[in-house]
Structures are given as structure tokens and as C-alpha cells.
KESELO-176259 format. One line per field, with one value per residue: residue in one letter; residue number from 1; x, y, z of N, C-alpha, C, O, CB in turn. Coordinates in nm, 3 decimals. Glycine has a CB too. Example, Ala and Ser with C-alpha at 12.3 -4.5 7.8 and 13.67 -1.06 7.14 Angstrom:
2
residuo: (A;S) $
num: (1;2) $
n_u: (1.319;1.285) $
n_v: (-0.569;-0.225) $
n_w: (0.780;0.708) $
ca_u: (1.230;1.367) $
ca_v: (-0.450;-0.106) $
ca_w: (0.780;0.714) $
c_u: (1.320;1.290) $
c_v: (-0.330;0.003) $
c_w: (0.780;0.787) $
o_u: (1.424;1.341) $
o_v: (-0.332;0.114) $
o_w: (0.846;0.804) $
cb_u: (1.131;1.408) $
cb_v: (-0.447;-0.060) $
cb_w: (0.905;0.572) $
END
This chain:
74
residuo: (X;X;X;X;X;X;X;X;X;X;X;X;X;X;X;X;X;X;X;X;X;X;X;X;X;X;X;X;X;X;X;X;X;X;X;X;X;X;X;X;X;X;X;X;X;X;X;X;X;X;X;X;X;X;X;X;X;X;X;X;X;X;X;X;X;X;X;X;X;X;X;X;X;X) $
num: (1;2;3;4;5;6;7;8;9;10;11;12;13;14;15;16;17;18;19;20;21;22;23;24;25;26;27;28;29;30;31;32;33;34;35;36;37;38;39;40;41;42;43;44;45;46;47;48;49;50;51;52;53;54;55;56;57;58;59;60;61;62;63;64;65;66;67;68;69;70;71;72;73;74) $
n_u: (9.729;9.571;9.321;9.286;9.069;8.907;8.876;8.710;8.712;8.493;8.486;8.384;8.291;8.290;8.049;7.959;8.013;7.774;7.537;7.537;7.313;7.364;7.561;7.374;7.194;7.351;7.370;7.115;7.108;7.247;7.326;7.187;7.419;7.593;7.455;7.461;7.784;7.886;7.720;7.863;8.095;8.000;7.945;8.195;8.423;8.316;8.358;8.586;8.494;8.419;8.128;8.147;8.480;8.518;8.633;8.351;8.165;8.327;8.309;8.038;7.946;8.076;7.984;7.720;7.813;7.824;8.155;8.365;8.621;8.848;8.900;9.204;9.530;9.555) $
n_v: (11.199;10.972;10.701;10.426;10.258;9.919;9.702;9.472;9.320;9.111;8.808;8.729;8.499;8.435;8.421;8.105;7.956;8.035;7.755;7.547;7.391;7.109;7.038;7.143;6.915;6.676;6.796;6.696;6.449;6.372;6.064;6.076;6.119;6.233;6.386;6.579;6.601;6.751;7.002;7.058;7.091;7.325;7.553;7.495;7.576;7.802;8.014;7.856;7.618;7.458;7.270;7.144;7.074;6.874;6.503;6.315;6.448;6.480;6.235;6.132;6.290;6.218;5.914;6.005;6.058;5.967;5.753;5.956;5.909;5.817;5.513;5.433;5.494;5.326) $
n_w: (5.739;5.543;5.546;5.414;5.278;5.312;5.048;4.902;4.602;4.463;4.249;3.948;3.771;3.399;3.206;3.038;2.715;2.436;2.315;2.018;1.839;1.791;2.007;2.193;2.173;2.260;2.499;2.600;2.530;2.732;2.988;3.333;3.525;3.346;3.275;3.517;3.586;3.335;3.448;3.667;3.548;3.374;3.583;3.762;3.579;3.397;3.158;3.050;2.971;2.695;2.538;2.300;2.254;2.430;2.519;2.517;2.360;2.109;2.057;2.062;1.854;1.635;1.646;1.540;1.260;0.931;0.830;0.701;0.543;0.328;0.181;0.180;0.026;-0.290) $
ca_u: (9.725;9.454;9.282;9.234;8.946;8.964;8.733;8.726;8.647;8.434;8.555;8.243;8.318;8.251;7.900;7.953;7.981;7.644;7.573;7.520;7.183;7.435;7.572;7.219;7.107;7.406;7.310;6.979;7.142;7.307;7.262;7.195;7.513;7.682;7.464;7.537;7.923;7.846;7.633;7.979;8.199;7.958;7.959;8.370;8.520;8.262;8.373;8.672;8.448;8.351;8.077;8.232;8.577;8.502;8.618;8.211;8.108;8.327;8.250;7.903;7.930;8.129;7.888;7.626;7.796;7.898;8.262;8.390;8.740;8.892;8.961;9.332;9.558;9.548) $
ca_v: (11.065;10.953;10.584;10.296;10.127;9.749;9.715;9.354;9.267;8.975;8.761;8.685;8.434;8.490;8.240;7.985;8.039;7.973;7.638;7.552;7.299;6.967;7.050;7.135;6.757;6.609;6.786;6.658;6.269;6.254;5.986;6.156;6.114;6.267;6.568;6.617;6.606;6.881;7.111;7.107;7.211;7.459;7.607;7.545;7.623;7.870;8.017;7.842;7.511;7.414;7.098;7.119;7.033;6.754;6.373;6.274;6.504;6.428;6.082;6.116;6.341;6.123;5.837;6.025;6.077;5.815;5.758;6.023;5.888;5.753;5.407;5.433;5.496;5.205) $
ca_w: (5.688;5.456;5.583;5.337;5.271;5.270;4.963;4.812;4.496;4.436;4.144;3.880;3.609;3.274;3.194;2.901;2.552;2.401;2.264;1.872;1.806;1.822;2.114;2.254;2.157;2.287;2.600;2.592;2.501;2.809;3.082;3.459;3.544;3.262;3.279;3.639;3.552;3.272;3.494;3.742;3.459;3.388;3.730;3.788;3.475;3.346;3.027;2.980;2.914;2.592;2.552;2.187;2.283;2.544;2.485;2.524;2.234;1.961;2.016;2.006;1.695;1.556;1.625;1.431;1.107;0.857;0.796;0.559;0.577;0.216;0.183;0.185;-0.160;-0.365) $
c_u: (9.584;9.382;9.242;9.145;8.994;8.802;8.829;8.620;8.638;8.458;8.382;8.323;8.214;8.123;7.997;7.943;7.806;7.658;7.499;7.385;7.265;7.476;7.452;7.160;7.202;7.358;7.196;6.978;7.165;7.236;7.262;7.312;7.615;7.589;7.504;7.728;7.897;7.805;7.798;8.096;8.164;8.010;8.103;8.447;8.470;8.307;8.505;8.621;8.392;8.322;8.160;8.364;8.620;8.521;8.427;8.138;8.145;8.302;8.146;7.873;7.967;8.039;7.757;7.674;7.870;8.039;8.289;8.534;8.777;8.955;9.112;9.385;9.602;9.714) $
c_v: (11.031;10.811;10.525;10.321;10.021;9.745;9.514;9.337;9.138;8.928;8.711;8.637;8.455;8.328;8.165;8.005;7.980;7.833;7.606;7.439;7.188;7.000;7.072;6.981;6.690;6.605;6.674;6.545;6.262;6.214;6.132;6.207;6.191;6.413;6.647;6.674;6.769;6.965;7.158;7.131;7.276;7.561;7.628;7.615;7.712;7.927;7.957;7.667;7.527;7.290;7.056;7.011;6.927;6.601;6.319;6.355;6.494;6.288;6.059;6.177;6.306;5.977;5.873;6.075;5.993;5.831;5.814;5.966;5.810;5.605;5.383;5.448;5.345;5.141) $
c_w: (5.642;5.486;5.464;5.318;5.220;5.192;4.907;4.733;4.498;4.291;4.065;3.757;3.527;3.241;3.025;2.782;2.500;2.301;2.085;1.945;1.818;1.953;2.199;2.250;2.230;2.465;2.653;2.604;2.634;2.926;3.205;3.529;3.499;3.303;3.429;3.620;3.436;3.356;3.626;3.675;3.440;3.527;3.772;3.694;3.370;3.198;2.926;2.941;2.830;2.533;2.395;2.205;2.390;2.484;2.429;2.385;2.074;1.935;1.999;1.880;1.592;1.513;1.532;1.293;1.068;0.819;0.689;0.516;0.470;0.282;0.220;0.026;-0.176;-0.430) $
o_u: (9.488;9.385;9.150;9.116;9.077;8.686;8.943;8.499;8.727;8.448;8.286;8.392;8.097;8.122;8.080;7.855;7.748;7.755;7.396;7.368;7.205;7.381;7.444;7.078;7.139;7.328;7.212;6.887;7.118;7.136;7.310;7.314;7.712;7.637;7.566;7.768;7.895;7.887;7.824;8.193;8.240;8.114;8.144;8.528;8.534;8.274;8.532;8.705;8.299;8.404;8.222;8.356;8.736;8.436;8.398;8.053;8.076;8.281;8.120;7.788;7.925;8.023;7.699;7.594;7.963;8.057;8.259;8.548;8.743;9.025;9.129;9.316;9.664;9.719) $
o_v: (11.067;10.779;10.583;10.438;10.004;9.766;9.470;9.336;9.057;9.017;8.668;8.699;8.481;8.206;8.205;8.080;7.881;7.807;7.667;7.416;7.134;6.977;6.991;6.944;6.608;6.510;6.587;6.492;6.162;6.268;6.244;6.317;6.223;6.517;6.753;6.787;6.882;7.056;7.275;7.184;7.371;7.626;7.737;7.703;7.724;7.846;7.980;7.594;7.606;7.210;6.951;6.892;6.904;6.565;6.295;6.294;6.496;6.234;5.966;6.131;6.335;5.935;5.788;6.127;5.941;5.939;5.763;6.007;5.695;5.586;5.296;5.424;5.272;5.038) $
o_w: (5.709;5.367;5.405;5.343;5.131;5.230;4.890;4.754;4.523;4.206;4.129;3.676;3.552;3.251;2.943;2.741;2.547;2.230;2.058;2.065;1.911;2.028;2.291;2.335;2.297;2.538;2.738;2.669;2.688;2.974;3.187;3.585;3.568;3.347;3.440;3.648;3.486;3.343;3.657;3.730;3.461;3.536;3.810;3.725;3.265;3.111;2.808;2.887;2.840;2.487;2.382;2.178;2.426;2.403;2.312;2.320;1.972;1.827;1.923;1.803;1.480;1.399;1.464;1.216;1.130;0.764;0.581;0.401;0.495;0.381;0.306;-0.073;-0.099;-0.496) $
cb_u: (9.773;9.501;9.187;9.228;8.814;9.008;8.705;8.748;8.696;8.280;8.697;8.105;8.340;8.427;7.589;7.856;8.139;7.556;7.520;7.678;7.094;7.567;7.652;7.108;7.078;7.533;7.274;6.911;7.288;7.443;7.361;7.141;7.518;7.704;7.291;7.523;7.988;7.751;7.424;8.011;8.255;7.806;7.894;8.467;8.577;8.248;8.356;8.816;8.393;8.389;7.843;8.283;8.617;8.339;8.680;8.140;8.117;8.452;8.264;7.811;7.964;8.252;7.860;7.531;7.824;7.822;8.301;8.390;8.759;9.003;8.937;9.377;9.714;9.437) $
cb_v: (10.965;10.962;10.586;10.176;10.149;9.589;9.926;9.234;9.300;8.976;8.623;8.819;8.276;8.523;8.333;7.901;7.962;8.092;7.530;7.494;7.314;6.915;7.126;7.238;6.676;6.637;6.890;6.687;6.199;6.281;5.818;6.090;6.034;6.183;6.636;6.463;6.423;6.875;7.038;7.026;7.215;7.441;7.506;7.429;7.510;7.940;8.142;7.888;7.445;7.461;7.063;7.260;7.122;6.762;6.294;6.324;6.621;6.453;5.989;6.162;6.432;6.094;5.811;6.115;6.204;5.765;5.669;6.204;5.836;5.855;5.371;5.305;5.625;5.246) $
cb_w: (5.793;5.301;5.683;5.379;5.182;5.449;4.784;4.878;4.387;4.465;4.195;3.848;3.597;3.145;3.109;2.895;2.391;2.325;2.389;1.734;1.653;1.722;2.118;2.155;1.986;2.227;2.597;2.491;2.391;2.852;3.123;3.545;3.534;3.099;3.239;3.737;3.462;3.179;3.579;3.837;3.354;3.387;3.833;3.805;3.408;3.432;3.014;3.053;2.965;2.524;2.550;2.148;2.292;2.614;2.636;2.686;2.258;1.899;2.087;2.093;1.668;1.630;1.743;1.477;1.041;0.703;0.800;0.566;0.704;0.132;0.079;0.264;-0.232;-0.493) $
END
């Protein structure tokens, strides 16, 4: 009879996708609070978070560019 080994693998998440230059500033915008909250999605949800795809980012990216959005048809 041949004995085991009890081997465990340790689980290592995958880090964060890297962040574009807007997303880097947005970082940078937020209050204490907010980056706290960010730095624990980093850390929990490691590469399956993206600051991109977050409520808080398209609204601020949205806040910095001027309404491209046609009047409506006439």
C-alpha cells in the first residue's frame, strides 16, 4: 500500500486588471471612504473587479464629458 500525502493547495487570486489614465484619476478623485470601499474590492474580488464597470465611475465619467446625446428627432 502506497500512503497519501495530504498536500493542500493554497488558492492565489488572479491581481486586477491594470488601470487606463481615467480610471487612475477617478481613483485619485475619490473621497476616503470611497477609496477604502475600492481597496476591499480590490482585495475580495481581485480580478474579477473592474473600477471601469462600477456604478461610481460611469457617473463620474459621465460627469466629465459634455452631453453628446442628440436633441431628439424633430
Amino acid at each position: 500500500m502506497s500512503m497519501a500525502t495530504n498536500q493542500v493547495e493554497t488558492f492565489k487570486a488572479q491581481d486586477p486588471h491594470a488601470l487606463n489614465d481615467n480610471e487612475r484619476k477617478y481613483i485619485d478623485a475619490m473621497s476616503p471612504e470611497q477609496r477604502q470601499l475600492h481597496e476591499l474590492a480590490v482585495k475580495m474580488l481581485g480580478s474579477s473587479y473592474f473600477v471601469g464597470k462600477t456604478h461610481g465611475y460611469t457617473k463620474w465619467l459621465k460627469s466629465l464629458t459634455p452631453n453628446t446625446q442628440s436633441q431628439g428627432a424633430k
